[in-house]
C-alpha positions, 0 to 999 in steps of 0.5 A: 581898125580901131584904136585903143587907150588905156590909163592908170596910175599904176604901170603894171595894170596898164602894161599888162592889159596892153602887152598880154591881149592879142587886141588885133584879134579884136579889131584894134590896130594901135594900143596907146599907154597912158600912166596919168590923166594929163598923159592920157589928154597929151595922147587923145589930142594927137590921135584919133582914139576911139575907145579908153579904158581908164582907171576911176582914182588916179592924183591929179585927176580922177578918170571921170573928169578926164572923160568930160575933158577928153569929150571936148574934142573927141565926142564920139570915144567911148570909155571904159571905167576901171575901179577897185571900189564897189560904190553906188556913187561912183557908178551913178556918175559912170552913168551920166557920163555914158560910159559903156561899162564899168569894171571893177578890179581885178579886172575880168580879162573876158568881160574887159575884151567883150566890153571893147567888142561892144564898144566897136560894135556901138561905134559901127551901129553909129556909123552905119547910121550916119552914112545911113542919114546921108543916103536918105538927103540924097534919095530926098534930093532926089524925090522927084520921081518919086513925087511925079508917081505918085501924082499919076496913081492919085489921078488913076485912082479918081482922088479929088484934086481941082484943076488949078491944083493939078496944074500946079503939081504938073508945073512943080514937077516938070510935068509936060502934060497939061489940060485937054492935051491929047493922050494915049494909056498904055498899061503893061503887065509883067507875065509868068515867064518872071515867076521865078523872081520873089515879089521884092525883085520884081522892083528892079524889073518893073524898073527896068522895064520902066527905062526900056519903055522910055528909051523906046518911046522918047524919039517921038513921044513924051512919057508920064509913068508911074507903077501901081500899087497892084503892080501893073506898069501905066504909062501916059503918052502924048506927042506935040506931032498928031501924026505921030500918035499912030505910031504909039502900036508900033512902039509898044511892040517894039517894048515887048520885043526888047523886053523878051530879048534883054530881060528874057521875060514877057509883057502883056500890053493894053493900049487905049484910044485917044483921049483927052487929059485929063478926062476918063483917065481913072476910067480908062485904067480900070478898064484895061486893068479888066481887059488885062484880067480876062486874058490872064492864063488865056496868052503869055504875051498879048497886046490889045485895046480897049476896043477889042474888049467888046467881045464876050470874054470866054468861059473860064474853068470853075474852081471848086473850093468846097470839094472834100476833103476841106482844106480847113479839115486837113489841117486840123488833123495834121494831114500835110501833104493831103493839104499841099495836094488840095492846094495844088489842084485848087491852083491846077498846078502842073495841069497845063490844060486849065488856065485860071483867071486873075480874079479867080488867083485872087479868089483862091487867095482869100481862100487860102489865107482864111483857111490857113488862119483858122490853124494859127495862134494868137500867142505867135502874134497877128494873123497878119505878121504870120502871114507875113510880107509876102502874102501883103505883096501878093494882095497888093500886087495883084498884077503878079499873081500866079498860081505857083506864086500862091503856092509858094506862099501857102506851102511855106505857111503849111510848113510853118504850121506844120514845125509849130504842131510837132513842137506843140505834141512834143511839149504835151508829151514832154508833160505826159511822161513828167506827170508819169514820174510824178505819180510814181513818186508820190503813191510809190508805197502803194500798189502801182501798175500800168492801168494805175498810172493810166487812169490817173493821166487819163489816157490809155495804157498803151498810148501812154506806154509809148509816149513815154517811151518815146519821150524817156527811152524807157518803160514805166515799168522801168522807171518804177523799177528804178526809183523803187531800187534808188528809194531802198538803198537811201532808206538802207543807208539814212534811216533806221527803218526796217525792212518791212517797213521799207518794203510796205514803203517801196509798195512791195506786197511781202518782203519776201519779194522785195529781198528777192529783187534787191539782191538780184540788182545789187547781189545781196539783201537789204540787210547785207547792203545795210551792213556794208 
């Protein structure tokens, strides 16, 4: 809650903004009342004013110095000016004081009490930051972790670093491992069983399951580990016991075991032999990584090594991308589900017999996305900001890809398209039926008819018959009736034309014929009506 003060030289100004506003419903707890500047000090000294709202001419002082002065020990109030006087000058110095608003007299009641809303609102933005601020100097105390990963994902993707500077980093971070000590990678994949978690909740898992593998493996073993970009959870381990390095299965086993007890989810595991530090690491990664890929869809929770990968890796279901109808087609003639359903079965989903591989979601991915950019527009902004984070994720994150993870993605961008097509028809015969009535009022004298209008518009008459009709709830045939009516009765009451003339004007082939259908709408003549 916040508290308010307000200042003028006239009693009634300020006792009528203080008493007749319900402040509280606006987020003020106190409202202080000042009748002069030095009043108004004495007050903004002794409490913890937030806002003021403050008359600009006032004797002793007028309001703009008593903000300077006001500032001087309470820096971050924010003020209001009220003033009886419309002046360039006036507003100018408002300006430099950083005033919120500056009102004039007499005062909008409603501007005044969202001008305060504001002030609050600006005054909430300033604390958010603030607090904001001080998160971040802790998260950076705190950066070691952080440094630590990405010192791992710089060795695994083979960046150049001398050995004198590698070691450096280890001992800068606390890092245990050192040249030629000997290791073992373990790679982990988080499997279909945490599809039901977006792409930014997997975060906290991979955490998680971070701090499960360290609880498991600290006994016996010292941990490096860091997260991928791709994410896949890598993790180098060592023990200064030689003997205990056999017992690096059993624990991974164990980690899985846990993982499926505590998270409810699986993990699939691909160990290395030993190895020295740093040697091969990057190699060693790119290996398991494609070890992992072959058994994507094959198993749900699996655990290998690099040795087993020697045998030949089993024939995968060709994925048809090309088959009509083409995705591309579809969208482009607007046929929705046809092209959910073409993209349900390049993903086979719900088809528990076909099991596709990593490389070949990512596949399908690309192809998704180049076939979707073909219906986008460049007025909606970049390719890629319609694409939006998620699909960034999913190219990123390669570790996570599934085909319901892809579908999700592309049914969401189908709809999308979907909404902005609809909208774009609805707009074209939004203009249709403007061109329509716009026809008709200019050539209203000659002999119009539905064919007329249609030749002009360029469509044919029945299609333009019913989008009109759907955009208006009326015939055009109702409409030229309408104006015809309307466009008699000005000329009957504001000009002295004829009938005929009035008649030749409607584009009534005889006046006979106009008369007839005049009286029948309004149940006289023309003349009659002229005479009334």
């Amino acid at each position: 809650m916040y508290q308010l003060l307000i200042v003028d030289d006239e009693t009634s100004v300020v006792d009528s903004l203080a008493l007749t506003i319900p402040w509280e419903d606006y987020g003020i707890e106190e409202v202080h009342r000042a009748y002069s500047a030095h009043e108004a000090l004495q007050i903004a000294t002794k409490h913890s004013v937030d806002i003021m709202i403050t008359d600009i001419r006032m004797p002793e002082m007028d309001g703009l110095e008593l903000i300077e002065r006001v500032r001087h020990f309470s820096r971050k109030i924010r003020c209001i000016i009220l003033s009886g006087h419309d002046e360039f000058e006036y507003a100018q110095k408002a300006i430099l004081h950083k005033t919120m608003n500056y009102l004039l007299k007499p005062v909008d009641v409603g501007e005044l009490i969202r001008s305060v809303e504001t002030a609050i609102q600006d005054i909430e933005r300033e604390w958010a930051e603030i607090s904001s601020y001080q998160r971040i100097k802790h998260a950076l105390h705190a950066n070691k972790p952080l440094l630590q990963n990405q010192l791992l994902n710089d060795l695994l993707q083979k960046k150049p670093m001398p050995p004198e500077v590698l070691q450096e980093r280890l001992a800068m971070l606390d890092i245990s491992f050192r040249s030629a000590d000997p290791f073992v990678l373990m790679v982990v994949r988080l499997e279909e069983d945490f599809s039901g978690y977006d792409l930014h909740s997997l975060s906290l898992l991979e955490f998680a399951v971070t701090n499960i593998g360290e609880e498991v493996f600290q006994e016996l073993f010292e941990l490096w580990h860091c997260i991928t970009e791709q994410g896949y959870l890598v993790f180098l381990i060592k023990s200064t016991d030689n003997h205990a390095l056999p017992m690096i299965d059993s624990c991974a086993v164990k980690l899985q075991n846990h993982v499926q007890k505590y998270l409810k989810g699986s993990l699939s595991i691909c160990l290395s032999s030993v190895r020295n530090f740093p040697d091969t690491l990057s190699d060693l990664y790119h290996a398991s990584v494609s070890a992992i890929n072959r058994n994507v869809g094959r198993n749900k929770s699996y655990f290998i090594t690099l040795d087993d990968t020697a045998v030949s890796a089993q024939p995968r279901s060709i994925i048809n991308l090309h088959e009509p109808p083409l995705l591309p087609s579809l969208l482009e003639t607007g046929n929705w589900d046809e092209a959910l359903a073409k993209i349900r079965r390049i993903l086979s989903i719900g088809d528990p017999n076909t099991n596709l591989s990593g490389d070949q979601l990512f596949t399908i991915l690309l192809y998704l996305s180049s076939s979707l950019s073909l219906s986008l527009s460049a007025e909606d902004g970049t390719i890629e900001d319609q694409f939006g984070d998620e699909f960034d994720l999913l190219l990123r994150k390669k570790s996570q890809l599934s085909g319901q993870r892809i579908y999700d993605w592309a049914e969401k961008m189908v709809y999308a398209i979907r909404a902005k097509a609809s909208n774009q028809m609805e707009d074209s015969h939004q203009l249709i039926a403007s061109k329509v009535r716009t026809f008709i009022q200019e050539h209203l004298a000659e002999g119009i008819s539905l064919q007329t209008v249609a030749d002009y518009i360029g469509l044919h008459p029945v299609y333009l018959s019913k989008v009109y009709k759907t955009v208006t709830s009326e015939t055009i045939g109702d409409y030229l009736y309408r104006i015809r009516m309307e466009r008699a009765t000005h000329l009957l009451r504001h000009t002295d034309l004829k009938i005929t003339e009035i008649s030749s004007q409607l584009g009534f082939l005889a006046p006979p014929h106009f008369i007839k259908i005049f009286k029948k709408h309004y149940g006289s003549t023309p003349q009659e009506f002229r005479n009334k």
